[in-house]
C-alpha positions in Angstrom: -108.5 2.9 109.6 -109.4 1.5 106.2 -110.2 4.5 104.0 -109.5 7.2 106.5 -107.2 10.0 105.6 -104.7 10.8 107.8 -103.2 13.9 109.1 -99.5 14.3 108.2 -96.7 16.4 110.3 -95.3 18.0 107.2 -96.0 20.9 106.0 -96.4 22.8 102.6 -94.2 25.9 102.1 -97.1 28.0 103.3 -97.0 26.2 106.7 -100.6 24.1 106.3 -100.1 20.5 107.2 -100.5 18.5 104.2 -103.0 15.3 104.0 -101.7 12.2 102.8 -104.0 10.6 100.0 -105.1 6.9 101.2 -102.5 3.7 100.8 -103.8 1.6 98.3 -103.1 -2.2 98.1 -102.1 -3.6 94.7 -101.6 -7.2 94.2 -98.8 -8.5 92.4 -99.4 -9.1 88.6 -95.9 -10.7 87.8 -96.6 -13.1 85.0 -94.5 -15.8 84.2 -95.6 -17.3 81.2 -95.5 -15.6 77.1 -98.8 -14.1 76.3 -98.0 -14.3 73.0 -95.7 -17.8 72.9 -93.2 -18.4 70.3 -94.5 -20.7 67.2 -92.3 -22.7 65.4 -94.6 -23.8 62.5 -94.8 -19.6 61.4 -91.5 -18.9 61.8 -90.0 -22.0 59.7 -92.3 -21.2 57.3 -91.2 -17.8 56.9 -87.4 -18.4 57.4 -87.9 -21.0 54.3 -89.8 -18.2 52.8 -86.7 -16.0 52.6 -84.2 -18.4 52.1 -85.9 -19.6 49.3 -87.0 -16.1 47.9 -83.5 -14.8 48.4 -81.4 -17.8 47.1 -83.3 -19.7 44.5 -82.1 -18.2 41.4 -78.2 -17.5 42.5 -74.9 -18.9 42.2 -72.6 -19.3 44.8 -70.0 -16.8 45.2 -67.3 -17.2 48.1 -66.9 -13.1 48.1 -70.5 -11.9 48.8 -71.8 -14.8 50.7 -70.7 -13.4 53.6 -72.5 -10.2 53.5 -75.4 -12.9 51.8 -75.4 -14.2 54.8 -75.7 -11.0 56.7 -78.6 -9.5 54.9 -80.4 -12.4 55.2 -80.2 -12.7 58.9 -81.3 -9.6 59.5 -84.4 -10.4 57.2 -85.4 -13.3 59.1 -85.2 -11.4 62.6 -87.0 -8.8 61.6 -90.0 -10.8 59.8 -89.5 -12.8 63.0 -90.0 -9.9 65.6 -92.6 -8.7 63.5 -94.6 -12.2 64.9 -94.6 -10.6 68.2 -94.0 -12.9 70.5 -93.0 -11.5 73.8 -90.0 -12.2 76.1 -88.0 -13.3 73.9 -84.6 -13.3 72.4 -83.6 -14.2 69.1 -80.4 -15.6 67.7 -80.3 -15.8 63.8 -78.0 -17.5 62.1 -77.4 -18.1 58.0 -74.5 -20.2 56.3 -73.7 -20.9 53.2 -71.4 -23.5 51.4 -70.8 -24.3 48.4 -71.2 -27.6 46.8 -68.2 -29.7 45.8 -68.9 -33.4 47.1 -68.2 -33.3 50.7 -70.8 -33.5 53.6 -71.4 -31.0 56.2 -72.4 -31.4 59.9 -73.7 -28.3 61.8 -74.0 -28.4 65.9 -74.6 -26.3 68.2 -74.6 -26.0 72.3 -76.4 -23.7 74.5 -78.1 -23.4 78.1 -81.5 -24.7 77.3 -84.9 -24.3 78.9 -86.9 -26.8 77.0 -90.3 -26.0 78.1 -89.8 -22.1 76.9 -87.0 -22.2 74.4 -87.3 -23.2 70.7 -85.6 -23.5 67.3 -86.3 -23.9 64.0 -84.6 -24.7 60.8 -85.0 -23.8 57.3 -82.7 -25.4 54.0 -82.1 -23.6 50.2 -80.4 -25.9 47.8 -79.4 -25.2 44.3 -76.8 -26.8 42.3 -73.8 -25.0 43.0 -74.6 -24.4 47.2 -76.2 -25.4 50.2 -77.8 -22.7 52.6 -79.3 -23.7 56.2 -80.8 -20.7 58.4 -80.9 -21.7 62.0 -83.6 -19.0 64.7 -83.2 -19.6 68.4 -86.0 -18.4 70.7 -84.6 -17.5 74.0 -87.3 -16.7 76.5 -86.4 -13.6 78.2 -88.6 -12.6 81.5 
């Protein structure tokens, strides 16, 4: 009965049967790999990019670094998402500490999947602070 049309018992609201257009089959096109896979040579580059743009010329200052920090974030994701990779998530994060002898250790833990995830890391320094910018790539299906 491939191809046939068939006759259907329903009618319209004038009271003509109504055909019913062929079934087609449609295989399954469910990908499960990025098209466009996350790079982590571009977006260190540009992450540095910014920090460095941003940061090179200032001093620290313990009252605005927090919204600093903010702005800057929200630079890198969006020059980030403007790459384009698909199916995936970003977490952004920028911190900045000022410089006064001491040493600072940074860590994080997650749920990792370390054939699709990524991150990437970028460094300022000037003489009175340090600022790191950390992007995690998330693959999202």
């Amino acid at each position: 009965m491939k191809g046939k049309k068939t006759r259907s018992l329903s009618e319209d609201s004038s009271g003509a049967p109504v055909e019913e257009q062929p079934k087609t089959k449609s295989t399954n096109t469910y990908r499960l790999e990025s098209r466009n896979k996350f790079r982590d040579c571009l977006v260190r580059d540009k992450a540095q990019q910014i920090l460095t743009g941003r940061l090179q010329q200032a001093n620290y200052d313990g009252v605005s670094s927090p919204s600093l920090c903010a702005s800057i974030s929200e630079e890198i994701l969006k020059a980030v998402k403007e790459f384009g990779f698909d199916r995936y998530k970003y977490v952004v994060s920028v911190l900045i500490v000022e410089k006064t002898d001491q040493a600072m250790i940074v860590a994080s833990r997650c749920l990792w999947d370390v054939q699709r995830d990524n991150w990437v890391s970028a460094k300022c320094e000037t003489e009175t602070f340090i600022a790191l910018a950390l992007v995690m790539a998330c693959y999202y299906d």
